[in-house]
VOGU-3710 file (C-alpha; in Angstrom, 3 decimals, decimal comma):
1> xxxxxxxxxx> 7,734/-21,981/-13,603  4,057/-20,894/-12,825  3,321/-17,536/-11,098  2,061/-19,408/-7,442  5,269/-21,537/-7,436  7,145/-18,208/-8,441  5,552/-16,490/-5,522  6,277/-19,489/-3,210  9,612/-19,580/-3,985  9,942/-15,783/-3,473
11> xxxxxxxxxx> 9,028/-15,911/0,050  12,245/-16,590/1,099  13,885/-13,648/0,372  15,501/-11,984/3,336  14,306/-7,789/3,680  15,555/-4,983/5,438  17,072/-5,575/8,824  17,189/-1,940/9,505  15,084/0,204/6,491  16,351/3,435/6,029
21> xxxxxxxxxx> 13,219/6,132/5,632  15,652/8,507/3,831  16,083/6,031/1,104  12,086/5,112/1,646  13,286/1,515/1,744  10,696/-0,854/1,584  10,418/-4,686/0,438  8,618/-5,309/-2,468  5,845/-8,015/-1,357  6,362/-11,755/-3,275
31> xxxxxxxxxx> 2,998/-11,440/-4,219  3,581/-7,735/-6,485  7,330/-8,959/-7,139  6,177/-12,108/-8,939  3,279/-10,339/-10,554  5,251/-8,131/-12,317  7,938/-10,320/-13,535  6,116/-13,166/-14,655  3,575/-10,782/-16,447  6,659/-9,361/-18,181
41> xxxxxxxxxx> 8,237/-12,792/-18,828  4,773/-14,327/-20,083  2,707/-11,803/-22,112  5,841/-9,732/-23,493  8,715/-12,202/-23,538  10,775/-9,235/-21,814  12,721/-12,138/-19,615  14,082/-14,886/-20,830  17,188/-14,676/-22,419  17,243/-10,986/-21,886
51> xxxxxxxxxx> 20,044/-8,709/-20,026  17,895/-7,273/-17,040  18,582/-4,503/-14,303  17,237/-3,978/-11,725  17,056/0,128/-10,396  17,007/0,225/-7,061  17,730/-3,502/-6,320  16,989/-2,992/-2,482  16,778/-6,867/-1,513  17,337/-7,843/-4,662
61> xxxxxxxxxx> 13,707/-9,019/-5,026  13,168/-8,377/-8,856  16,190/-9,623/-9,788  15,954/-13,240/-8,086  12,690/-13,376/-10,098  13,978/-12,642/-13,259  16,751/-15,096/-12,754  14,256/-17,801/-11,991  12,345/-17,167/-15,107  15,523/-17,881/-17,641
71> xxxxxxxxxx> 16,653/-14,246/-17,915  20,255/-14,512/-19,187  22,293/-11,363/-17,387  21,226/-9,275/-14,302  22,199/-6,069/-13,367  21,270/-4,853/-9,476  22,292/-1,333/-8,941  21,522/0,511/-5,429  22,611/3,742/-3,903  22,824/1,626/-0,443
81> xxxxxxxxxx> 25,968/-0,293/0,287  23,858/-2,472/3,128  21,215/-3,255/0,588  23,563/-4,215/-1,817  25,172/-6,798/0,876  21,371/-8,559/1,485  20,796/-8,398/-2,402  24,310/-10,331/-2,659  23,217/-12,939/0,461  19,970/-13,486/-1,264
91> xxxxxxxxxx> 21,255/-14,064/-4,637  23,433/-16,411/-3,250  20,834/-18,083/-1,557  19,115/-18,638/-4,837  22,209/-19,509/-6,710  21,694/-16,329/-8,451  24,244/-14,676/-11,035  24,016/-10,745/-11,017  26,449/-8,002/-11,138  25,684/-5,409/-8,295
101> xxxxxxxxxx> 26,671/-1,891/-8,829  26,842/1,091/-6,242  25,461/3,774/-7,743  23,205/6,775/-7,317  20,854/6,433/-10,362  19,387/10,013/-10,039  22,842/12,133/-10,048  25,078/9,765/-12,160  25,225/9,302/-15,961  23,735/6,398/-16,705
111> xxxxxxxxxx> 25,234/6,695/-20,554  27,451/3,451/-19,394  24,366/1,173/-19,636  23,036/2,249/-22,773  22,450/-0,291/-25,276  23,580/-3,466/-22,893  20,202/-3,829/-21,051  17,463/-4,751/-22,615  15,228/-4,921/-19,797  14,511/-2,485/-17,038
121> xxxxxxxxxx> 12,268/-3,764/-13,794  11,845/-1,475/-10,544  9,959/-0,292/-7,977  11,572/3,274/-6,604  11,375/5,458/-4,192  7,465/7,791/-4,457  9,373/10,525/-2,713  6,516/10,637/-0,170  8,505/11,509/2,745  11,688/12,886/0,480
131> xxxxxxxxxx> 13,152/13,787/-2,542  9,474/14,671/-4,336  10,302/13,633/-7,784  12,756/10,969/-7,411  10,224/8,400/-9,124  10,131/10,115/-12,700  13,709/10,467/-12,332  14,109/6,917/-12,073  11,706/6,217/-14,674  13,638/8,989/-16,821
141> xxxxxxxxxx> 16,713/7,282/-16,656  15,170/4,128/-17,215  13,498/4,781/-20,399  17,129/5,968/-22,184  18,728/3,251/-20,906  16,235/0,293/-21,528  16,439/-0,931/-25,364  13,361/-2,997/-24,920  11,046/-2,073/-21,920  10,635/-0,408/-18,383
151> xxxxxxxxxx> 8,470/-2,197/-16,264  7,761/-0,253/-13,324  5,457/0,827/-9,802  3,627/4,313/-9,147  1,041/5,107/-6,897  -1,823/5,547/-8,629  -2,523/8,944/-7,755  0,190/9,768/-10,180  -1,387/7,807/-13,685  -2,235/11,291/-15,071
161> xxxxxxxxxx> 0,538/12,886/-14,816  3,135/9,767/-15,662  0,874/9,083/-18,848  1,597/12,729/-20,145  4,980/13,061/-19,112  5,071/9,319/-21,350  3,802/11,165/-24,381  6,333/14,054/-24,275  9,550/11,585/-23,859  7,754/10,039/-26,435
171> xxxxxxxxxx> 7,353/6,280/-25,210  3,892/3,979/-25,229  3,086/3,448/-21,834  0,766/0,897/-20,503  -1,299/0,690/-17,252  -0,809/-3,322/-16,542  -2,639/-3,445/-13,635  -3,877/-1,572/-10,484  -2,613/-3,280/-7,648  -2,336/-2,985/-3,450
181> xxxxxxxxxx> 0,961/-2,415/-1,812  0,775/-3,597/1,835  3,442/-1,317/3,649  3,977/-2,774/7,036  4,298/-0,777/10,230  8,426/-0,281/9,746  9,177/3,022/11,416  8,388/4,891/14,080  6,021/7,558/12,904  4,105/4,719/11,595
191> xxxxxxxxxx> 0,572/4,383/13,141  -1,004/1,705/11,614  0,285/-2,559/11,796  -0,394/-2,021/7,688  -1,367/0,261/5,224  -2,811/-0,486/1,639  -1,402/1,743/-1,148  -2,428/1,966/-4,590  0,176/1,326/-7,106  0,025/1,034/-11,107
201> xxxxxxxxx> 2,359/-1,360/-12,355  3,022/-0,247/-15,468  5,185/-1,042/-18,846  6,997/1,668/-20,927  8,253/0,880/-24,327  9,762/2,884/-26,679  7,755/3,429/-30,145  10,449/3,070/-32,796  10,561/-0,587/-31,452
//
């Protein structure tokens, strides 16, 4: 599948019906979500035939895209019980097979996953508006679990500081690409129809591999 006919097709997954700012729920755009995967799938052959989860499913996104480029298991974990539900409806739009868990991925153990995934995708939370630091939790967490890669979103304003925390867990960490995240007007202190962040997708990997 090419990456416009992989965008295409991801334009018809269903997002939030009513986003919860707590959780800082919000969609990841076709345009990033196929991006990322198919960059994954074609330059580092972290997709196909590889056992893939998804932290912080939300929509379920990621995981649909994945799926459509030949990976072989997905995992879709969320701490939200009503994401979880329009994850499930889209997968089963798209004839998708994936295992959803309900979790909390910054206060549980995540020891259960290690060494069954090889392939970690996500876009979490910035903890702009709450939790400050839930992002390098995620991406903590990520890194012991993944056996392969963590492929992964951060605003930009963050690179420094991500690329040193890299060196002392002791990972290679890659800036992919800088890239715009168009966050719709969704709630109500929103101002603005859109705003424009800037995001690093970026790919962690650990160095013994």
């Amino acid at each position: 599948m090419r990456l416009k006919e992989l965008e295409g097709t991801l334009q018809k997954v269903s997002g939030f019906e009513e986003p919860k700012i707590k959780l800082e729920q919000y969609c990841t755009t076709p345009h990033l979500a196929a991006r990322m995967i198919y960059t994954a799938h074609s330059v580092y052959d972290d997709i196909e035939s590889k056992v893939v989860a998804d932290f912080g499913c939300g929509c379920g996104i990621l995981s649909i895209a994945t799926n459509l480029l030949d990976s072989s298991y997905n995992l879709a974990l969320d701490i939200d019980n009503d994401a979880l539900q329009i994850a499930k409806e889209n997968c089963s739009e798209f004839e998708v097979d994936a295992e959803f868990i309900l979790t909390d991925i910054i206060s549980s153990s995540m020891n259960h996953f290690r060494s069954k995934v090889d392939t970690i995708i996500m876009n979490p939370p910035f903890g702009t508006k709450n939790n400050k630091g839930i992002d390098m939790i995620f991406l903590k967490n990520a890194i012991e679990v993944a056996t392969t890669s963590v492929y992964s979103l951060h605003k930009s304003s963050t690179r420094e500081h991500i690329l040193k925390k890299s060196k002392e867990w002791e990972v290679e960490c890659e800036v992919l690409a800088e890239m715009k995240f168009d966050v719709p007007m969704m709630y109500k202190f929103h101002r603005k129809k859109s705003v424009d962040i800037a995001v690093d997708f970026m790919r962690f990997a650990k160095r013994d591999i």
